[in-house]
N, C-alpha and C positions, 0 to 999 in steps of 0.2 A: 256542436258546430252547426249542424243542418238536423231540424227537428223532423218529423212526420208529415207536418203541415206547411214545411218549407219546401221537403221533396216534393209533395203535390202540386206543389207553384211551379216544378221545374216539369217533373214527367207527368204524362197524360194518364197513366196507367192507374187503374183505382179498383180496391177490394171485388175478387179472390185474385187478382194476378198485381197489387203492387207488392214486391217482391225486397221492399228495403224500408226497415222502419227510424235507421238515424245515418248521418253521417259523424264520423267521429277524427278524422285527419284529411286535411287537403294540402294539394302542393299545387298550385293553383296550373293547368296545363300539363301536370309530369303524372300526377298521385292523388288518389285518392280511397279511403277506408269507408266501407260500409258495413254496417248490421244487420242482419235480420235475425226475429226472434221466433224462434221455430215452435209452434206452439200442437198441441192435438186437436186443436179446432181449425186448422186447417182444413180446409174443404177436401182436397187429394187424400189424406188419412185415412178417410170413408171405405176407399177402394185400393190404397195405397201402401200395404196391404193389411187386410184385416187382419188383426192379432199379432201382428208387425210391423207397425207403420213405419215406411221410410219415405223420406222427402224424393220424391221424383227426380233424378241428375237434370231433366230436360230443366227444372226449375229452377236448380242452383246455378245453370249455365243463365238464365232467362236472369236473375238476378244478380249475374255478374255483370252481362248486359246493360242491366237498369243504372246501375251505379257507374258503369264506362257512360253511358250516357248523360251522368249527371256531370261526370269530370269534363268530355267533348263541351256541353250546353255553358257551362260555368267559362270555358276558355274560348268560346263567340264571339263574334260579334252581333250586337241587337240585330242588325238583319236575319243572321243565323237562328237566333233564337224567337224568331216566328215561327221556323219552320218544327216539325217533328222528326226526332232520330229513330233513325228506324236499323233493328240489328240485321247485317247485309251478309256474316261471313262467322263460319268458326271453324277450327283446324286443332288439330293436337289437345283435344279434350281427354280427360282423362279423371278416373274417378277412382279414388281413394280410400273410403270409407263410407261407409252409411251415416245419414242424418237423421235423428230421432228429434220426438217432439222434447222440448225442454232444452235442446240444444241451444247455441247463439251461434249463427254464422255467421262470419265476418268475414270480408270481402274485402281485399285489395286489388287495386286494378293500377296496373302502370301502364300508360299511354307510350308508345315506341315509336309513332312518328302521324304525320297529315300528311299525306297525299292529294289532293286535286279533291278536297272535301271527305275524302276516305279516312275515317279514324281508323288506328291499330292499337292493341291491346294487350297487355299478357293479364291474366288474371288468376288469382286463387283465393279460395275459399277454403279454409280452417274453422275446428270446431277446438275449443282451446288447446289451441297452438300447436295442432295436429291438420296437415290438408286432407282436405274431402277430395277436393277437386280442383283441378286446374285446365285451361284451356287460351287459346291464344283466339281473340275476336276480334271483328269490322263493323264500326258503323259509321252512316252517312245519315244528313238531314234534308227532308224534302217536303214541300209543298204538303200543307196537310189537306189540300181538296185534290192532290194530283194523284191520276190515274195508275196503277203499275202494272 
């Protein structure tokens, strides 16, 4: 659906933190599936930890993020989408299982509502067809030279 080189047209985020290498199901404004493919060339592996590497939680929440941001960006409008989404909020995170290299995590995010520009989230992340993790996120889009 949404290649490598298509997420890069959408998010700013570019190697070691783009955290999603395809999209594979959208519901355009409700739903959306992502992947990443979890490899031991990962930069975090290094230290992450040695002779055990596990995917950092902070990352898989960060790439749950990523792909809520593509489903937000996708259901804009062109003004919207000058600006940059920025993750503002997470609640009820929760973590699962360990992610090793060689895994695939897939990512689905369901959108729950817009607020006053306020996106809401539920998301989870499975490693086949087992959750890692899950957590309920906010993001908003703003001025990419604006101050915070």
């Amino acid at each position: 659906m949404f290649d490598i080189n298509q997420i890069m047209k959408i998010l700013p985020h570019r190697y070691p933190f783009l955290l999603v290498d395809r999209i594979v199901e959208l519901e355009e404004g409700k739903r959306i599936v992502g992947l990443k493919n979890v490899t031991i060339n990962e930069p975090f592996f290094q230290g992450h930890f040695p002779g055990h590497p596990v995917m950092p939680g902070v990352l898989i929440i960060e790439g749950m993020a990523q792909v809520g941001g593509i489903l937000a960006y996708l259901a804009s409008s062109d003004e919207v989408r000058k600006k940059v989404c920025y993750f503002v909020g997470i609640d009820n995170a929760r973590f699962r299982r360990p992610v090793r290299p060689g895994d695939q995590l897939q990512i689905e995010i369901v959108a729950t509502g817009c607020r006053r520009g306020i996106w809401s989230f539920v998301g989870k992340a499975s490693v086949n067809g087992n959750v890692v993790a899950e957590a309920d996120l906010k993001a908003t889009f703003a001025d990419k030279d604006r101050e915070q």
